[in-house]
ZARO-850219 format. One record per residue (C-alpha): residue number from 0; z, x, y; residue in three letters. Coordinates in steps of 0.02 Angstrom, whole numbers, plus 32768, in hexadecimal, padded with zeros to 4 digits. Each point is the difference from the previous one (the first is absolute). Layout:
N
+-----+------+------+------+---------+
! num !   zz !   xx !   yy ! residuo !
+-----+------+------+------+---------+
! NUM !    Z !    X !    Y !     ALA !
...
+-----+------+------+------+---------+
//
This chain:
233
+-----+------+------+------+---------+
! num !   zz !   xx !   yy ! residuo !
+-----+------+------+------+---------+
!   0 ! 13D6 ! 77BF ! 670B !     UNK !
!   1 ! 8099 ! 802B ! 7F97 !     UNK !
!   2 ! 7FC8 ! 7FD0 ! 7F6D !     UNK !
!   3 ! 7F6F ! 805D ! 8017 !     UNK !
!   4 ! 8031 ! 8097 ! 8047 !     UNK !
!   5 ! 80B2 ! 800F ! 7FA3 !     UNK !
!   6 ! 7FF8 ! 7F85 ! 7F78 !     UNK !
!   7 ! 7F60 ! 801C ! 7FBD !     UNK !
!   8 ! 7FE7 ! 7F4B ! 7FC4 !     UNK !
!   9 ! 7F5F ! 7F96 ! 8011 !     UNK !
!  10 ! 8041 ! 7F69 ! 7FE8 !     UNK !
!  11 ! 7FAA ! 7F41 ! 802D !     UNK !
!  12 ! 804B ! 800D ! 80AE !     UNK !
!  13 ! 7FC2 ! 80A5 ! 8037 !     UNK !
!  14 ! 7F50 ! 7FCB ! 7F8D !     UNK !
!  15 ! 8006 ! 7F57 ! 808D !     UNK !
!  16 ! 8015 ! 805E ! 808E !     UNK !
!  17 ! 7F61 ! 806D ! 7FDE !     UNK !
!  18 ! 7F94 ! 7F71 ! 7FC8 !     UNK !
!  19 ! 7FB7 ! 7FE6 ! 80BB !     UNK !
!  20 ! 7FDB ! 80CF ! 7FFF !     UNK !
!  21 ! 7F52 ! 8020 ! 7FDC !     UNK !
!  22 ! 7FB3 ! 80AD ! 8011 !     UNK !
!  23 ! 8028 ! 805D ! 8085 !     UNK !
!  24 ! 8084 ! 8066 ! 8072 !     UNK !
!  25 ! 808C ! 7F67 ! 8066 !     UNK !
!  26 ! 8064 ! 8056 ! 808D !     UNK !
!  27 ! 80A6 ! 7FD5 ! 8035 !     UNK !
!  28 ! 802D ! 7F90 ! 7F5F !     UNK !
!  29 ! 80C3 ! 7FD8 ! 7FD4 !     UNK !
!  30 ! 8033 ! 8031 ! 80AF !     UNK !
!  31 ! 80D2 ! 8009 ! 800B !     UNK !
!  32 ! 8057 ! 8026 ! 80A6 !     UNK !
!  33 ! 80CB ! 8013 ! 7FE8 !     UNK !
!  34 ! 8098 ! 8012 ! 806B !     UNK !
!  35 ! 80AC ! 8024 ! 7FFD !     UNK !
!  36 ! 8062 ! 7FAF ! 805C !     UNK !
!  37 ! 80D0 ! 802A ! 7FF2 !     UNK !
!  38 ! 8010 ! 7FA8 ! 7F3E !     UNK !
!  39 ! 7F5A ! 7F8D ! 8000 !     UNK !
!  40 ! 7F49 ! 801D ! 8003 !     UNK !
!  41 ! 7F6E ! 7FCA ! 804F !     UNK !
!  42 ! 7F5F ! 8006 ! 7F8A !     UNK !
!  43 ! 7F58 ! 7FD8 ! 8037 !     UNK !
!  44 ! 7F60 ! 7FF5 ! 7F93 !     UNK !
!  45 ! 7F63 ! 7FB7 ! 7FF2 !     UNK !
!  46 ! 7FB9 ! 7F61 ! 7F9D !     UNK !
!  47 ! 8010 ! 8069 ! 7F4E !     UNK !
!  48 ! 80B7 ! 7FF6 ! 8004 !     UNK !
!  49 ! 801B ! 7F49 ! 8036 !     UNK !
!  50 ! 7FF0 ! 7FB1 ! 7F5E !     UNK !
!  51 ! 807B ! 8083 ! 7FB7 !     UNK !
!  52 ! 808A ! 8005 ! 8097 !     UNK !
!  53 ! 7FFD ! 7F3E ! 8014 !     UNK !
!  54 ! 8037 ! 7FE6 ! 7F3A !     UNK !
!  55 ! 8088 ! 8081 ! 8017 !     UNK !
!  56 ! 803F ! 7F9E ! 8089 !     UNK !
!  57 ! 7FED ! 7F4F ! 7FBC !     UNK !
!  58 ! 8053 ! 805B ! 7F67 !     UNK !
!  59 ! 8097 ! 8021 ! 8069 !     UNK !
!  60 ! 8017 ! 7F3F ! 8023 !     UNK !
!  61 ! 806C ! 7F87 ! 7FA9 !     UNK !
!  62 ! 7FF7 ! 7F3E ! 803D !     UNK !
!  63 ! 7F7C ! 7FD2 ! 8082 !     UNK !
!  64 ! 7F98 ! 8075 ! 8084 !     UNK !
!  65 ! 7FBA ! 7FC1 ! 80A9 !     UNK !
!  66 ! 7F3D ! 8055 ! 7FE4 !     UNK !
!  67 ! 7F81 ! 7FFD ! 807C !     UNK !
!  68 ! 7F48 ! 8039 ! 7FEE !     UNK !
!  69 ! 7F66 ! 7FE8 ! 7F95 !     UNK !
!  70 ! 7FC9 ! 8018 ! 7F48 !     UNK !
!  71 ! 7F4F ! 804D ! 7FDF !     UNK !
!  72 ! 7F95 ! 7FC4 ! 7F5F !     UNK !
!  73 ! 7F41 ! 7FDD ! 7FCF !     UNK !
!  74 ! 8055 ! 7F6F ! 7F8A !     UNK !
!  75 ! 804E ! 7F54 ! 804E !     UNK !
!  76 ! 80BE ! 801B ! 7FCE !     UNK !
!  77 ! 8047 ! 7F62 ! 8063 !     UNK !
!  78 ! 8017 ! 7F9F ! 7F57 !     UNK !
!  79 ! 8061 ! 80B8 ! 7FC5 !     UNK !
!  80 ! 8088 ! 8004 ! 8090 !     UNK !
!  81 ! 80A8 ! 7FC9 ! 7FDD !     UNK !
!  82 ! 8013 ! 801E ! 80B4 !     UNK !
!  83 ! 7FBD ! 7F87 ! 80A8 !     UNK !
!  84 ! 7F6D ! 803D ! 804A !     UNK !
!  85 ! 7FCA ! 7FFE ! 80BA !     UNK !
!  86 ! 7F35 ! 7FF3 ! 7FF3 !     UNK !
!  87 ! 7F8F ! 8057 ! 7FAD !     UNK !
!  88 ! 7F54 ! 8048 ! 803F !     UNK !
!  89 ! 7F60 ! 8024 ! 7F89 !     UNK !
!  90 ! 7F8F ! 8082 ! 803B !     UNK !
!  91 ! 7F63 ! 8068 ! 7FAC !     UNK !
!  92 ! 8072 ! 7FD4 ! 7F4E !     UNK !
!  93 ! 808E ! 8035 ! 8049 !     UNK !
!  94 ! 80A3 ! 7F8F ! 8012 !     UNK !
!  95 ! 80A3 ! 8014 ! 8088 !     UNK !
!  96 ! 807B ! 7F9D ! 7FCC !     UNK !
!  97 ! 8085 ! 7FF9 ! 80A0 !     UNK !
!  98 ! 80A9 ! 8011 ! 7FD3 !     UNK !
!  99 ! 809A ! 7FD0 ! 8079 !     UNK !
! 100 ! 8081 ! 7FB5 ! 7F8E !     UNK !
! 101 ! 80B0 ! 8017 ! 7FAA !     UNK !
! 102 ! 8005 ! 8023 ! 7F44 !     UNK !
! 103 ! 803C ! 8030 ! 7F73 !     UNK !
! 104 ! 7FDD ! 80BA ! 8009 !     UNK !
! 105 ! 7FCF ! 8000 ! 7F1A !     UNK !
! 106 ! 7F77 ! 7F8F ! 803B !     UNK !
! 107 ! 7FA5 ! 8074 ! 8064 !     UNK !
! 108 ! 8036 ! 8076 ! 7F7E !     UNK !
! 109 ! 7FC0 ! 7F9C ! 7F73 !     UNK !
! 110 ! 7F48 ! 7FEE ! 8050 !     UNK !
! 111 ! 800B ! 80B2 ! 8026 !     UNK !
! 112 ! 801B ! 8041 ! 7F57 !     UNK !
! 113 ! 7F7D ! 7F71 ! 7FC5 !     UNK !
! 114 ! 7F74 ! 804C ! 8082 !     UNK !
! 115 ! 801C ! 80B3 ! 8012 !     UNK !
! 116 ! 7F63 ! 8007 ! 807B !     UNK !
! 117 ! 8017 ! 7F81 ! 8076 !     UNK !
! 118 ! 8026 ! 8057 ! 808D !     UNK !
! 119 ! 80BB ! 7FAB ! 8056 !     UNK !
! 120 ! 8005 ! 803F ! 80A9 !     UNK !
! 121 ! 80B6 ! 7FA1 ! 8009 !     UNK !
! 122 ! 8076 ! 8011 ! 8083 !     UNK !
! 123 ! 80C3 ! 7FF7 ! 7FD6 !     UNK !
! 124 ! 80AB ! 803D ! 8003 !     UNK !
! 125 ! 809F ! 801A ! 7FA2 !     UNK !
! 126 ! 80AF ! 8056 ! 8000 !     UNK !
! 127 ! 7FC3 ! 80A8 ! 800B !     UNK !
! 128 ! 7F4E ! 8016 ! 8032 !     UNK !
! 129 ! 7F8D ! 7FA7 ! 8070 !     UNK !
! 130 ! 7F35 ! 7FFB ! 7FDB !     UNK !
! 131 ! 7F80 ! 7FD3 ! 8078 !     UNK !
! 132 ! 7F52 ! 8000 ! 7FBF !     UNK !
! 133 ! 7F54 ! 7FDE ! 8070 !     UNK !
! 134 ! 7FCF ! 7F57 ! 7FBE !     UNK !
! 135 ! 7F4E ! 8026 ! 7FE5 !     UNK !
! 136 ! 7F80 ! 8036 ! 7F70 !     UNK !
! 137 ! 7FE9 ! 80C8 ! 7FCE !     UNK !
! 138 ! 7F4E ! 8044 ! 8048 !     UNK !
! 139 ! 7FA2 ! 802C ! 7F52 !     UNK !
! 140 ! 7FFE ! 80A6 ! 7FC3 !     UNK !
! 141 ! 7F66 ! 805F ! 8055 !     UNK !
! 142 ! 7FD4 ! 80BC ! 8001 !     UNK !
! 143 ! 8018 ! 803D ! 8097 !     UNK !
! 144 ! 8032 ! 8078 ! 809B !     UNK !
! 145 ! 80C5 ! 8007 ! 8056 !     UNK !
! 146 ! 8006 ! 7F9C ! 80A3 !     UNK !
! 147 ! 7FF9 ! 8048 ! 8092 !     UNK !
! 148 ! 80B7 ! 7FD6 ! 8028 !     UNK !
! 149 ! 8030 ! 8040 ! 7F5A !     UNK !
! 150 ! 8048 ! 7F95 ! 7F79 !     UNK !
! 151 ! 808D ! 7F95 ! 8012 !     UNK !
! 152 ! 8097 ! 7FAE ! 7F82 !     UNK !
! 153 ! 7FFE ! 7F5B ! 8057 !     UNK !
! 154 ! 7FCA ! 7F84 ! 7F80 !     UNK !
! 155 ! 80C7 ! 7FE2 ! 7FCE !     UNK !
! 156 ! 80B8 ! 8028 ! 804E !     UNK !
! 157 ! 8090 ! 8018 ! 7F9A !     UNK !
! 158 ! 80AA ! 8019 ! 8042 !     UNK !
! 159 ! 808A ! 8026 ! 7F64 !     UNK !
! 160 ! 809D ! 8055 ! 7FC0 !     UNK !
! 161 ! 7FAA ! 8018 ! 7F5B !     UNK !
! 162 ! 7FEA ! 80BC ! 7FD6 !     UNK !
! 163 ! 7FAE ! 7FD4 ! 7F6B !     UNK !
! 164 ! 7F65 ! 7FB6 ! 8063 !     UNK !
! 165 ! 7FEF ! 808F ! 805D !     UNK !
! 166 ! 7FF2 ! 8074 ! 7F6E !     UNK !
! 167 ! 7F7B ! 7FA9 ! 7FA6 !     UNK !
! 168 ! 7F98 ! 801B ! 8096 !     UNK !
! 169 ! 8036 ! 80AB ! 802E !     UNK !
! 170 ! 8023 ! 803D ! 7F3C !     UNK !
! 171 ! 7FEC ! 80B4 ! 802B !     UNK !
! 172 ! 805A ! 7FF8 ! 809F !     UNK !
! 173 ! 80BF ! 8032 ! 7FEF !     UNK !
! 174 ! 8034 ! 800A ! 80AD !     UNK !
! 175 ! 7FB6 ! 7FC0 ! 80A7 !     UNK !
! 176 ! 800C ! 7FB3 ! 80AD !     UNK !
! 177 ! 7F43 ! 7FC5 ! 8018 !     UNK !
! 178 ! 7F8F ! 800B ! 7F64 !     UNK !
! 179 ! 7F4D ! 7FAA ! 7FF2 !     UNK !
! 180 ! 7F7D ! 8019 ! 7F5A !     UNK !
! 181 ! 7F47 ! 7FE6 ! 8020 !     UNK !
! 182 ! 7F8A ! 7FFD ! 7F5E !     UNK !
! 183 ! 7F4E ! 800F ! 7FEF !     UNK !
! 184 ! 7FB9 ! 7FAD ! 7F65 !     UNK !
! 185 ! 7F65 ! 8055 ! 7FAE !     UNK !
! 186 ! 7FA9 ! 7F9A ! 7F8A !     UNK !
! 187 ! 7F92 ! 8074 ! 7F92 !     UNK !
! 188 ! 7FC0 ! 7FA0 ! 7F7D !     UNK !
! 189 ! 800F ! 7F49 ! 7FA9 !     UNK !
! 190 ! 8038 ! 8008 ! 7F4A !     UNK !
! 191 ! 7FA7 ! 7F55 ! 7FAD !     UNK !
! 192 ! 8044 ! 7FAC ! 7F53 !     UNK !
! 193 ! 7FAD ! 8037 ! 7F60 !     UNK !
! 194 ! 7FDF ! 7F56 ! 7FDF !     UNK !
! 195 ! 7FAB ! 7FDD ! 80A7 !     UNK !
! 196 ! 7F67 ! 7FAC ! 7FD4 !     UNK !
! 197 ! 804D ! 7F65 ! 7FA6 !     UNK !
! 198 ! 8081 ! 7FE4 ! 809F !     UNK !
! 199 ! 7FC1 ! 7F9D ! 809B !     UNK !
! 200 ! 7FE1 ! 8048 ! 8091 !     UNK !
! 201 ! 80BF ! 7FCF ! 8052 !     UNK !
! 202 ! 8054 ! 8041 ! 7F52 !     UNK !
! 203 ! 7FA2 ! 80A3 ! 8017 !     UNK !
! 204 ! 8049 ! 8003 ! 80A7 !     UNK !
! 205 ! 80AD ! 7FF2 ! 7FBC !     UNK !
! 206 ! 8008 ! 8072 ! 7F7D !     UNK !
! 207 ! 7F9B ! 8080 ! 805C !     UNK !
! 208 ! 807D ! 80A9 ! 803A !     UNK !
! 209 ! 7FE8 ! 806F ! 808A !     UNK !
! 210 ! 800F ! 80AC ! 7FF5 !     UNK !
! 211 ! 8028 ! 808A ! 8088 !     UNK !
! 212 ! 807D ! 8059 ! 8069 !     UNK !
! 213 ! 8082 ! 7FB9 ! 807D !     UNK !
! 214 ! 802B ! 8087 ! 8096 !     UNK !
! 215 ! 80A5 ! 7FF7 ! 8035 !     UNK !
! 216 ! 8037 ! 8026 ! 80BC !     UNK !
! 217 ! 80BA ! 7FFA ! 802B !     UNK !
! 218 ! 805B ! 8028 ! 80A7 !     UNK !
! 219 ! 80B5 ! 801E ! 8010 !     UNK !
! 220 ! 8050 ! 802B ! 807F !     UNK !
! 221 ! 7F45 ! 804B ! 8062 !     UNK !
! 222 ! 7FF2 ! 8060 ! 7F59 !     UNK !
! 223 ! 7F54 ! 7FD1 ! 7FB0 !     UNK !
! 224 ! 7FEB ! 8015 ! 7F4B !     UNK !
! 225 ! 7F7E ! 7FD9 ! 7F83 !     UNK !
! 226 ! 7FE9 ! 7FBF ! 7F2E !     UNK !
! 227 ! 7F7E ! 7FBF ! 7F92 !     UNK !
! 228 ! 8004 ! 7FB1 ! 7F72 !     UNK !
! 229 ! 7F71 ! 7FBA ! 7F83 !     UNK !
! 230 ! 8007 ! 7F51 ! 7FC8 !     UNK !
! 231 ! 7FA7 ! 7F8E ! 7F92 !     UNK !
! 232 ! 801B ! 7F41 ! 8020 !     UNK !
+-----+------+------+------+---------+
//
């Protein structure tokens, strides 16, 4: 959402994450939930932020990392991973590979930057932060209504000293005891490649960009306020 909303930039990563978006209006998308707590914090979000927060932590690890929980892929990565792994399960295509193991935390990194969606919904700690994620696969992105208990940032846990986190979550945020962001995704229109009709159907996929508006709703404090911003990704 930062780059987005304060970076303007479209790059692959934000053009990855809005592959799965067809047309359409998606409630309660890039859910954050953050507290203060004397000098740490306490951020939770939902799935779209577990691939991001779980690099910045394995990023903050030098020497091995006790990691518990499971990597999510449509490919068979077993003969990929520099790293023991529990069991894997195969079903409809898709692949859980079970991770409870000590490691080298660059060779999680290394896979990660290798397969930037594969979902790692990877348990671990360090000095300064602890990060517990649920160790299951992200529902698919559907249209649809709130539910009825409202929407929840439970997907991930994030305890940490690092202000920096915090800000690139709550970027227009300067000073807060609770703060949560809820974002409603309206896809408008798909934007295909000029050359579309000598690219397979998957390449078409790939290179297609989706174009609409991204509703903003932040809460500090019990004060509610709301942005947009247009995007094309």
């Amino acid at each position: 959402m930062k780059k987005i909303f304060v970076d303007k930039l479209f790059d692959e990563e934000v053009h990855s994450d809005f592959l799965k978006y067809g047309r359409g209006e998606y409630k309660d998308k890039y859910l954050v939930e953050v507290k203060k707590q004397k000098d740490a914090f306490t951020i939770k979000t939902g799935p779209e932020y577990v691939n991001f927060l779980v690099k910045k932590c394995f990023e903050k690890v030098s020497g091995s990392v006790a990691v518990s929980g499971i990597i999510v892929s449509t490919n068979d990565l077993r003969s990929e991973a520099k790293f023991a792994i529990a069991d894997v399960s195969n079903f409809q295509g898709i692949r859980k590979m079970k991770i409870d193991t000590t490691s080298e935390a660059s060779t999680f990194l290394e896979m990660m930057h290798r397969y930037p969606r594969v979902f790692f919904a990877l348990s671990f700690q360090g000095p300064d932060f602890l990060i517990k994620v649920k160790a299951k696969a992200p529902k698919s992105a559907k249209p649809g209504k709130e539910s009825e208990d409202g929407p929840k940032a439970e997907f991930c846990s994030l305890k940490t000293k690092d202000i920096s986190l915090v800000r690139e979550f709550l970027f227009d945020v300067s000073a807060f005891k609770e703060a949560s962001a809820n974002h409603k995704i309206i896809v408008e229109g798909i934007v295909y490649p000029k050359d579309m009709n000598s690219l397979k159907p998957e390449e078409i996929r790939e290179k297609s960009k989706r174009k609409g508006k991204i509703i903003r709703t932040l809460t500090v404090d019990g004060k509610t306020i709301t942005s947009e911003a247009d995007f094309l990704a």
